[in-house]
N, C-alpha and C positions, 0 to 999 in steps of 0.2 A: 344592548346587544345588536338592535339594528344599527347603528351606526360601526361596531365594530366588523358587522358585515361589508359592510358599504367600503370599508381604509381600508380590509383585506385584499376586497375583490379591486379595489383600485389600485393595490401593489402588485398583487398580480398579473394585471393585464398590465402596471407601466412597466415590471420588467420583462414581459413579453413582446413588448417594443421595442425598450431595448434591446432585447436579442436578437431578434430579425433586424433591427437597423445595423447592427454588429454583422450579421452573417452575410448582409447585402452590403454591404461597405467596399471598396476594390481594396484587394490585400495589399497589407505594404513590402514590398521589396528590401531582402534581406540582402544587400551586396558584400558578404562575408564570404572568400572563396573557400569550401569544405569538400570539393568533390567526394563528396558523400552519393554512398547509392540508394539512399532512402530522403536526399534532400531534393523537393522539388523547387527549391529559390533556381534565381539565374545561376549562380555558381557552385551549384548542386548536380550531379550527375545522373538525376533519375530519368531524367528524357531520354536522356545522351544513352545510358545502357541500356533501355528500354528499345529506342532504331536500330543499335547496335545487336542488341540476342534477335532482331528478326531479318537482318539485312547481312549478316558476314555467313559466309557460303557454311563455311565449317564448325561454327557452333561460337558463341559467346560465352562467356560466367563472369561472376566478380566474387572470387574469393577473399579470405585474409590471413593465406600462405605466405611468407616470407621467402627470397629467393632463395636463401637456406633450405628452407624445407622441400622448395623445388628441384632442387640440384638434383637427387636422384631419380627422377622422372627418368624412365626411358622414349618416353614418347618425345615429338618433337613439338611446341609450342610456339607462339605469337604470344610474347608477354606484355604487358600495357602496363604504363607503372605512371598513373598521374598527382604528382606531388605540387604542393605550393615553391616547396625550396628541398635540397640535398641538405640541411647543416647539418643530420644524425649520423650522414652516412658515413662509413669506416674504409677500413683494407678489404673486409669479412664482405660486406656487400659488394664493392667492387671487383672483389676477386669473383665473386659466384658468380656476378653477371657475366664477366668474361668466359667464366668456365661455361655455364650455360651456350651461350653464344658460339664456343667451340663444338658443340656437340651438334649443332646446328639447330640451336632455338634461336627467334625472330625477337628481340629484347627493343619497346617502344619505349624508351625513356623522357618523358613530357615535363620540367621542370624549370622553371622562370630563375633556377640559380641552378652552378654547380658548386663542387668543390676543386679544392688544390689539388687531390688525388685522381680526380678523374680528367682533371683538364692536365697532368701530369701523362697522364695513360694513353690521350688520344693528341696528344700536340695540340692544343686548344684553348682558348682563354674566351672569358664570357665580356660580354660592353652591357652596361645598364645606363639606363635614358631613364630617368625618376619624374614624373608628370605631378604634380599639386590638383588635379583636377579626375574626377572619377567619369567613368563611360557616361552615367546619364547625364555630368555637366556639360560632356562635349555635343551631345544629343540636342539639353534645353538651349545652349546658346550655338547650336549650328556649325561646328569649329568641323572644317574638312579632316579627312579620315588620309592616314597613312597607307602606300602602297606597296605590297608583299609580292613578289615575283614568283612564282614556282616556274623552276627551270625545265626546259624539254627534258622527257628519257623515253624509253621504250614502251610508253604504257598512255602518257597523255603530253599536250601541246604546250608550248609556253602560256601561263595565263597570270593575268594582275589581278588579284584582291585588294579591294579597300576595308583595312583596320581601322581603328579608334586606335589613339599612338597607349594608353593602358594594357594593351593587350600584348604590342610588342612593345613592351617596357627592355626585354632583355633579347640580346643576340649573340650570337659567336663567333669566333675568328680562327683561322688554323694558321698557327704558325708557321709552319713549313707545310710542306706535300712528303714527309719523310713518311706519313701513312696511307695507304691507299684512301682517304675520305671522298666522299662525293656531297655535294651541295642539291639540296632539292627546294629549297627555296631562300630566297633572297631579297634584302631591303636597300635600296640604293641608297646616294646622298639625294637630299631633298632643302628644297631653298622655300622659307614662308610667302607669304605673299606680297610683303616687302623687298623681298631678293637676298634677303638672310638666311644663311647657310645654316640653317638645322640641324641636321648630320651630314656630316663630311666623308665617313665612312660607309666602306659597302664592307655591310655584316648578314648574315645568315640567322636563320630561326628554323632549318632543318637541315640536321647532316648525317648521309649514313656513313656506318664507316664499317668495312667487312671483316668480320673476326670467324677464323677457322671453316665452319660449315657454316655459320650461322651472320649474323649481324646486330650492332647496337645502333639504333637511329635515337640521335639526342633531337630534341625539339625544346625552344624556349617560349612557346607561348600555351602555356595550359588554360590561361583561361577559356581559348579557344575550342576546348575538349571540355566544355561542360554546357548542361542546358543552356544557358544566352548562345555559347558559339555552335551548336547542331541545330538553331531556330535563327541564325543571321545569316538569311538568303540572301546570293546564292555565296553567303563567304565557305558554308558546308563542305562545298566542293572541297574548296585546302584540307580539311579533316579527313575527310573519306580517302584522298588522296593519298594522304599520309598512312594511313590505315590501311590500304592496297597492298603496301611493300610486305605485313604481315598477315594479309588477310588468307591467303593461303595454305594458314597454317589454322587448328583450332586456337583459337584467341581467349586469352584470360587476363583480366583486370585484377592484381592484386592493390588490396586495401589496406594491407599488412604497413608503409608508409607514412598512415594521415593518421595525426595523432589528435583531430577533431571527431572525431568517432567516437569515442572512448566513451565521454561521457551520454552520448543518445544513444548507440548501441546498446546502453546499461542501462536504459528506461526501463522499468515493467511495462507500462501503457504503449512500448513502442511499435507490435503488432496491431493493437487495440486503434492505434489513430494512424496507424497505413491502410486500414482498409475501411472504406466507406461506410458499409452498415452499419458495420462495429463501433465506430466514431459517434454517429448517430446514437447507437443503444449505450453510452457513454454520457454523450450529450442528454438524451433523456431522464438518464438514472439521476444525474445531476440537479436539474430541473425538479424532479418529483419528488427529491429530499429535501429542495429548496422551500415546495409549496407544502411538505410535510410540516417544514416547520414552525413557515407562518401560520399553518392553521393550528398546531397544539401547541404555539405559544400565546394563543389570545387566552384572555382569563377569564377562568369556568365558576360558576355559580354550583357548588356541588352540594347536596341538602346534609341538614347538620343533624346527626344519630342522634335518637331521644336516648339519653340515659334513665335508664331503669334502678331505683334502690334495690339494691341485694337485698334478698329475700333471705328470710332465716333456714336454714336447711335444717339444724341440728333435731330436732324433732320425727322427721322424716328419717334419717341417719341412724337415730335411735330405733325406730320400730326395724328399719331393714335389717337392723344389727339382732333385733329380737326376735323376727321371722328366720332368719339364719339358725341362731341355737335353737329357736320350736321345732326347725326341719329336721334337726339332729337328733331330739328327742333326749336332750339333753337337760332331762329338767331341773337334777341337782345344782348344775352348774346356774343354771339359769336365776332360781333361788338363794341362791348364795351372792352372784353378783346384784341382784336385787335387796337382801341384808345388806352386802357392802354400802352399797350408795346411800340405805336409809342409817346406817350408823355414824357416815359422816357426815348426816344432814341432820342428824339429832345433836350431835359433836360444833356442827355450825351456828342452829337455830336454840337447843337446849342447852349448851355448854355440857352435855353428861357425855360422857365417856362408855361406850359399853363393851369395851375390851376390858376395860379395867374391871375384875370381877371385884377389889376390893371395896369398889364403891356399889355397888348393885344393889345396897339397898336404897342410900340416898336417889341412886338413877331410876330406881324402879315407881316411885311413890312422885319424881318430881315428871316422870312422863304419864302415872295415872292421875294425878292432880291436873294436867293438861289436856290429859284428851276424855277424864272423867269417865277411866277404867277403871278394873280394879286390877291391884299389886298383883293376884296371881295368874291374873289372865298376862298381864306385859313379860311378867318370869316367865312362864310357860314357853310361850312365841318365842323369846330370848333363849332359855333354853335349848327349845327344840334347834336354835338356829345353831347354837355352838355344838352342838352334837353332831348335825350336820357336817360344820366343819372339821372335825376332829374326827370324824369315821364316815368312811366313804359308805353311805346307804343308800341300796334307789330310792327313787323319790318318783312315786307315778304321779300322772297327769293331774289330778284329784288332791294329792298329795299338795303339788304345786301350787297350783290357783287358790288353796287355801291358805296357805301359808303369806301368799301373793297380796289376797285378798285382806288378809289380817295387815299386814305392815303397809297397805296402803292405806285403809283404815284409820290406821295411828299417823300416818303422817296427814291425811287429808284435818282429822280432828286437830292437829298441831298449828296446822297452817291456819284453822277458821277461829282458831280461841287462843292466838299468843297471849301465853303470860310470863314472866321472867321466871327465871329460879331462884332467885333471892325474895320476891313477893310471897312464892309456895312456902318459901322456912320461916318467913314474920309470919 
């Protein structure tokens, strides 16, 4: 036993080790873009909404209302829609957003693709630039960061941001001026450090373009609108900037879009491990089922029940059964089942039959040869007893005990001097 004390106590304190060495560990980095509102990885939005509902004048939310379900809003909005890619989207969403837009909502559209429908709608086509290397390889080997222009307007100055060229993977182009668009920031052509022409073209990564009361601003760099891009000082500015042209209006992020949701939205535990305590009272519950178990699977010495020989009751059973009819005062009865027993114990032990009156005399001579009575005392007792049963007579107390007395009598004599009944006829 002391030793199984000793292996316990020393699993338990080594996985207590190991769990602090686990909890002090630096977390690793999930570079999966979800702009989720409950992801805090780099390309998680939880930061990003978090600055956002304390910093825009007119209110923040992040719903997951579809622009359909928007459409009848009377009120006037700033919509934010930050997607990985459009491939889902239809007629049905492009038409609402426009209609939206006409009524005079603010429509932020943030997505590193479009479609054929919508670059159909706004005279515009998108350029992708595909990179084999992710943000933090440009990071670990130092690789110079790409320059984004945001163009003068009425509100802030010309300024250059340096990107990581992942971020602006994609850009866009307007085919003609047939629509009134306006450019709010731009990437020039850019030559490497060899004097090789990189990008040859000047493309755009924010355009607004004015519809009816309102406006749609497409933007192709989302990753820029998540926790990494509202924590890359001072590249913020471009964000916040962008976010001006609707910030005047109450602002709503639908999530209605991002079909990475689905499945953590549908957690149970997904309340339970957003919030610190509760993670914690999680984290405990866990642990204490753990040490529950190690300690009631060690193996127990449990002491082994003495078995006891059953004891004969029938005796005991008996007098109960006869204290019942004495309370009743039922002495006949009592008598009578007291004959019974003694006539098939004479029927057992004598072979005579004392129902059979035809034999009564043989039976009479072969039980006073046995108990060394005489023939008219056994008749008599025999008598009285079938008379008893043949006419119902009371039988007082006095009456009983002798009758009682007598056929125990003859059986007690029976049992101390067996002789056969074939010995009494030789």
């Amino acid at each position: 036993m002391k030793f199984n004390r000793w292996f316990i106590l020393f699993v338990v304190i080594f996985l207590a080790l190991v769990f602090v060495a686990q909890y002090r560990m630096p977390r690793k980095f999930v570079w999966t873009p979800t702009f989720s509102h409950a992801d805090k990885q780099p390309y998680g939005c939880y930061i990003f909404d978090s600055i956002l509902s304390t910093s825009l004048p007119h209110g923040y939310e992040v719903n997951r209302k579809s622009l359909y379900q928007m459409k009848d809003d009377t009120c006037r909005r700033g919509i934010l829609i930050v997607v990985d890619n459009m491939s889902t989207w239809g007629k049905t969403e492009i038409g609402t957003m426009i209609s939206l837009a006409e009524k005079g909502n603010k429509i932020l559209l943030v997505s590193s693709g479009t479609v054929p429908l919508l670059e159909d709608t706004f005279d515009i086509y998108t350029l992708h630039t595909y990179t084999n290397m992710t943000i933090r390889q440009f990071v670990m080997q130092k690789k110079s960061r790409d320059t984004l222009v945001w163009e003068a307007d009425s509100l802030f100055n010309r300024q250059a941001y340096a990107f990581y060229p992942p971020i602006m993977e994609s850009r866009i182009r307007k085919r003609s001026d047939s629509l009134p668009s306006r450019a709010l920031a731009t990437v020039y052509p850019r030559r490497d450090e060899s004097g090789l022409l990189v990008r040859p073209d000047t493309a755009h990564t924010a355009l607004e373009v004015p519809i009816g009361k309102g406006c749609v601003i497409v933007v192709t760099t989302p990753l820029a609108f998540t926790n990494y891009g509202i924590l890359d000082k001072p590249n913020h500015e471009y964000v916040f900037r962008i976010l001006s042209h609707i910030a005047d209006l109450p602002v709503v992020r639908t999530e209605a879009y991002m079909p990475f949701m689905d499945s953590k939205e549908q957690s149970p535990l997904r309340y339970f491990l957003s919030q610190p305590p509760l993670r914690w009272a999680v984290t405990l519950a866990f642990i204490t089922v753990l040490v529950f178990m190690v300690f009631t699977a060690k193996r127990r010495q449990r002491i082994i029940p003495e078995v006891e020989k059953p004891k004969n009751r029938n005796l005991e059973f008996v007098k109960l059964i006869g204290t019942l009819y004495y309370q009743k005062n039922d002495y006949r009865d009592l008598v009578l089942k007291k004959y019974a027993y003694f006539t098939e114990e004479m029927r057992r032990v004598l072979h005579v039959d004392l129902t059979d009156r035809s034999e009564d005399q043989r039976t009479f001579e072969v039980i006073a040869s046995q108990t060394d009575m005489e023939e008219q005392e056994v008749s008599k007792l025999v008598n009285t007893m079938r008379k008893l049963e043949e006419e119902e007579l009371d039988v007082s107390r006095a009456t009983m005990e002798s009758l009682i007395n007598q056929i125990s009598t003859i059986w007690k004599r029976t049992n101390q001097e067996p002789t056969s009944p074939s010995s009494q006829r030789r």
